[in-house]
C-alpha positions in Angstrom: 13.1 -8.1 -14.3 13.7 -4.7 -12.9 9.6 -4.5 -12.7 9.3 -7.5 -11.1 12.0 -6.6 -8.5 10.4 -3.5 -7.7 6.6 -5.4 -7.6 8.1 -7.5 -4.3 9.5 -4.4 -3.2 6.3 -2.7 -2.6 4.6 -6.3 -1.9 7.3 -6.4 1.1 6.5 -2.9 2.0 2.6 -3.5 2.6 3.1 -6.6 3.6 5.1 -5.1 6.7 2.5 -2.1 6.9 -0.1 -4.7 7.6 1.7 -6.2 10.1 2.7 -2.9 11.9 -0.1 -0.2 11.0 -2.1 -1.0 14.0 -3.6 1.0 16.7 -4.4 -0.6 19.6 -7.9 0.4 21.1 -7.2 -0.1 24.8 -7.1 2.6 27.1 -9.0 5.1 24.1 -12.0 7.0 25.4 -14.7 8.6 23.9 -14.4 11.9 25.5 -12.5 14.8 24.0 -14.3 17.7 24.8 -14.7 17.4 27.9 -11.3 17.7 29.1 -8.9 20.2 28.7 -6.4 20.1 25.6 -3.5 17.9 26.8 0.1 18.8 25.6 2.1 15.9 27.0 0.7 12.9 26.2 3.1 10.3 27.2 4.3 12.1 30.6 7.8 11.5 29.0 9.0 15.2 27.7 11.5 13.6 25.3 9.2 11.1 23.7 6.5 14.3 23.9 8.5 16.6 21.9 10.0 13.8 19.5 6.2 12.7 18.6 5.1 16.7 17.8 8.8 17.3 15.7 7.9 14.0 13.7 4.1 15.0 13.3 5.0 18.8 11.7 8.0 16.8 10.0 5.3 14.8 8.1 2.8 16.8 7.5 4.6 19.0 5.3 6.8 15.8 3.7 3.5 15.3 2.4 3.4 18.3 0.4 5.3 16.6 -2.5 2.9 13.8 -2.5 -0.1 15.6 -2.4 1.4 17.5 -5.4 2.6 15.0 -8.0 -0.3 12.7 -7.4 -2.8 15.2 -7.9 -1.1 16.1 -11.2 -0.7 12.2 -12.4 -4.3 11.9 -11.6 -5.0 14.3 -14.3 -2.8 12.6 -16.9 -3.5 9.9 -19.1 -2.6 6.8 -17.8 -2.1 7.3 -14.3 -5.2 7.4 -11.4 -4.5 9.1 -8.2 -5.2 7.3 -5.0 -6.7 8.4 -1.2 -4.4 7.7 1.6 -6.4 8.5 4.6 -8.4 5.7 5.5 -5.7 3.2 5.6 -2.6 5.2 6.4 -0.5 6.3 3.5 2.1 3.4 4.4 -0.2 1.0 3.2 -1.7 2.7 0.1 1.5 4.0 -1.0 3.0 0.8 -1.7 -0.1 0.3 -3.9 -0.2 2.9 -5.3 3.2 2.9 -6.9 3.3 -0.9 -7.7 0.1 -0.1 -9.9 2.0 3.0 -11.3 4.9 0.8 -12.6 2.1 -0.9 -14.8 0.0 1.8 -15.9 2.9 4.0 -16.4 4.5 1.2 -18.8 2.1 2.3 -21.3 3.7 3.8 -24.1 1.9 7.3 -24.0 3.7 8.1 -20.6 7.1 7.5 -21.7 6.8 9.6 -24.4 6.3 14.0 -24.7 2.9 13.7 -25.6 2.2 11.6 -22.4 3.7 14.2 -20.2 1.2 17.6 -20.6 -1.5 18.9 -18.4 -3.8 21.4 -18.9 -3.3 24.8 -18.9 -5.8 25.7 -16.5 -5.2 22.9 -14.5 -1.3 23.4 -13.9 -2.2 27.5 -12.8 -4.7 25.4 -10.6 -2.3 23.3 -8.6 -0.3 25.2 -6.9 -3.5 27.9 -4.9 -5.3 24.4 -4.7 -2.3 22.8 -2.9 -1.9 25.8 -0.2 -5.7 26.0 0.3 -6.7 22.2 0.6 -3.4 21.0 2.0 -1.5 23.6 3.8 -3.9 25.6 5.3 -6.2 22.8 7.0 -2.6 21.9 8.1 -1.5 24.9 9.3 -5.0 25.5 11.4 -4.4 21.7 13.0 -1.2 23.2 14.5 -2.6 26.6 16.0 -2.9 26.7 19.9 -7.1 26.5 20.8 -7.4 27.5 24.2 -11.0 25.2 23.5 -10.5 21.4 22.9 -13.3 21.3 20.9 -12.0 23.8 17.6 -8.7 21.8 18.0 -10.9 18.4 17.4 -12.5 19.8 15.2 -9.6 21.6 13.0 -7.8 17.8 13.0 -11.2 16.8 11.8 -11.8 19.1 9.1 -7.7 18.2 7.7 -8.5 14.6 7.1 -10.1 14.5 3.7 -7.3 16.9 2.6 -7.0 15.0 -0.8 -10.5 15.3 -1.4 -10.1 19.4 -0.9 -6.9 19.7 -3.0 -8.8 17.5 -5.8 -11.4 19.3 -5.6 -10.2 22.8 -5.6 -8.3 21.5 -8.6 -10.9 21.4 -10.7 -12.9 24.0 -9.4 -9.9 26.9 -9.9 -9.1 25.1 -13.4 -13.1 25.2 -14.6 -13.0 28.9 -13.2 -9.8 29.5 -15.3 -11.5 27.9 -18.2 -14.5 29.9 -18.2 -12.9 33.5 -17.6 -9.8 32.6 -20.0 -10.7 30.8 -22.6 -8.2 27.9 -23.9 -7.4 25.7 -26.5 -8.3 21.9 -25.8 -5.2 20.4 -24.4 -4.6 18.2 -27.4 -3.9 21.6 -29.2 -2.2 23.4 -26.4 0.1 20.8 -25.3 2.6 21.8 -27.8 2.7 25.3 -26.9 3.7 24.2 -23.3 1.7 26.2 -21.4 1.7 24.0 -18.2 5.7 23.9 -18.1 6.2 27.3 -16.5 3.2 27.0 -13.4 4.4 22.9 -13.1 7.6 23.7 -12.1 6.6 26.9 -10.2 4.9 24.0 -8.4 7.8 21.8 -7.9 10.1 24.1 -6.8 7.5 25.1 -3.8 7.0 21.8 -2.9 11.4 21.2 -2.8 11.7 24.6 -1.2 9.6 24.1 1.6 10.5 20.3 2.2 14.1 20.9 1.9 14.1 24.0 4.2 12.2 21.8 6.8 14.8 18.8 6.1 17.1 21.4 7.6 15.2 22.9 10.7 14.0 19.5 11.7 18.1 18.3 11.5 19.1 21.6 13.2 16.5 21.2 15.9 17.5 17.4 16.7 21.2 18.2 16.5 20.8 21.0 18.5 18.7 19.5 21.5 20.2 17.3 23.9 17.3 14.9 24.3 16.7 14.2 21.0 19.1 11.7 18.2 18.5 11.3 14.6 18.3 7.5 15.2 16.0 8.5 18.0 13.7 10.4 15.8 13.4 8.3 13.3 14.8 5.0 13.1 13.6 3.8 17.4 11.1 1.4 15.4 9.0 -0.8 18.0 8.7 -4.5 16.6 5.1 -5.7 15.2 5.2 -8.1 17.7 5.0 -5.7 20.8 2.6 -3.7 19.9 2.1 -0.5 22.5 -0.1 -0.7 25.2 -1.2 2.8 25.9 -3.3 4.8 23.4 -0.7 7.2 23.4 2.2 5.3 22.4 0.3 2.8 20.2 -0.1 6.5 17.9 3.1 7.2 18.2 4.4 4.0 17.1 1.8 4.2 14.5 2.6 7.3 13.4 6.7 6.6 12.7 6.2 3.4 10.6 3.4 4.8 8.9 6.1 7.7 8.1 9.1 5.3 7.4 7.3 2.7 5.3 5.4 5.9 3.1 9.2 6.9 2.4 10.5 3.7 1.9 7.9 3.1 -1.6 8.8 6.4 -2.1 12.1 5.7 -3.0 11.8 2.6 -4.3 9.7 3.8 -6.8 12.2 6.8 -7.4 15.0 4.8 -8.0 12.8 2.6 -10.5 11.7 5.6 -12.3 15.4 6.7 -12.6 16.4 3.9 -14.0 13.2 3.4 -16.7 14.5 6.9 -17.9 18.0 6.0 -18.1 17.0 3.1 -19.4 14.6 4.7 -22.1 17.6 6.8 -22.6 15.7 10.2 -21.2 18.5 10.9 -19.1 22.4 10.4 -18.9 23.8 7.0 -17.0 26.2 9.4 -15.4 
């Protein structure tokens, strides 16, 4: 029942996601280049600054995610999933309803379901900062040229191909220059534990320290509201009319619904270990 509950969750969640994860094509142009960079977009300073708080806001709330589903996608029973084409509000959904199945096999619940390879957990974290944070942080720079700028958002799309990919190529370098045991052998030395949560805590230390400026920052400006920030939802029934705002719009329920699975499928997971009796009910 609890599985089933959770399964019209996420069905709920995409099915809203398809009914609000669209960008209207009036008023786009096929010219970038040719004009200078513009940094006000919807001539409206508060809606301006709100959309480029909630874009940095995002982009590094994604660290977690980029993290953990690289690393399932290198355990047994559970596939990683791209989220670029779509929006990640629609495959997140997905993505975790399938994980409520895959993960019921009996190999994840268990200590011998949980390891990773050795080379491949010292791999994770320079893969993450490479693929994922850097592209990120070079999106955000100031270009005096339009063109590097379009072309630095460009180059950060296919992030999760770059941190997969650097994933395995740092872990095969790490094999071959430090030879290990296979990881049927080495999983019960725990060699992964010590760079996995190294790992972890990065990812909660920089999300919770930027939970805190983006709170300050709102709190502390007198245009901006939390409710404003995040919760000033348009309906999927009045969809935006100007490229600009049709993004923005985009952009917060792609956000909101993203989180939303997210902690759905967190509180299911808490309560399959509690359940499984992995944790404590209190």
């Amino acid at each position: 029942m609890p599985r089933l509950v959770t399964g019209v969750a996420f069905g709920s969640i995409f099915w809203v996601a398809q009914q609000v994860l669209q960008i209207n094509p009036d008023g786009w142009t096929s010219k970038f280049v040719d004009h200078p960079l513009k940094k006000t977009y919807t001539g409206i300073p508060a809606i301006d600054s709100t959309l480029s708080l909630l874009c940095l806001y995002f982009m590094i709330m994604l660290i977690p995610m980029a993290l953990i589903w690289t690393i399932e996608s290198y355990r047994p029973v559970v596939f990683g999933a791209v989220y670029q084409v779509f929006g990640i509000g629609k495959v997140a959904p997905i993505y975790y309803l399938i994980s409520i199945y895959t993960s019921s096999n009996i190999l994840y619940t268990r200590t011998t379901g949980r390891p990773i390879h050795s080379s491949v957990a010292h791999a994770l974290l320079p893969a993450l900062c490479i693929g994922y944070i850097l592209p990120t942080a070079l999106m955000f720079l100031p270009y005096t040229d339009p063109s590097i700028h379009q072309t630095m958002v460009a180059l950060w799309q296919p992030f999760p191909i770059y941190v997969a990919a650097l994933t395995w190529g740092i872990a095969s370098i790490i094999r071959h220059t430090n030879p290990t045991q296979p990881l049927h052998l080495e999983m019960f030395e725990q060699k992964d534990l010590t760079p996995l949560q190294a790992s972890y805590s990065f990812a909660f230390g920089v999300t919770a320290l930027t939970h805190l400026a983006s709170l300050f920052y709102i709190f502390a400006s007198s245009s901006l509201s939390f409710a404003e920030v995040f919760f000033n939802l348009p309906g999927p029934a009045t969809p935006a009319r100007a490229a600009a705002k049709s993004v923005f719009a985009f952009f917060k329920w792609d956000m909101v619904l993203c989180f939303a699975a997210t902690l759905v499928y967190c509180l299911y997971s808490v309560f399959e270990l509690r359940r499984r009796h992995k944790i404590d009910w209190w």
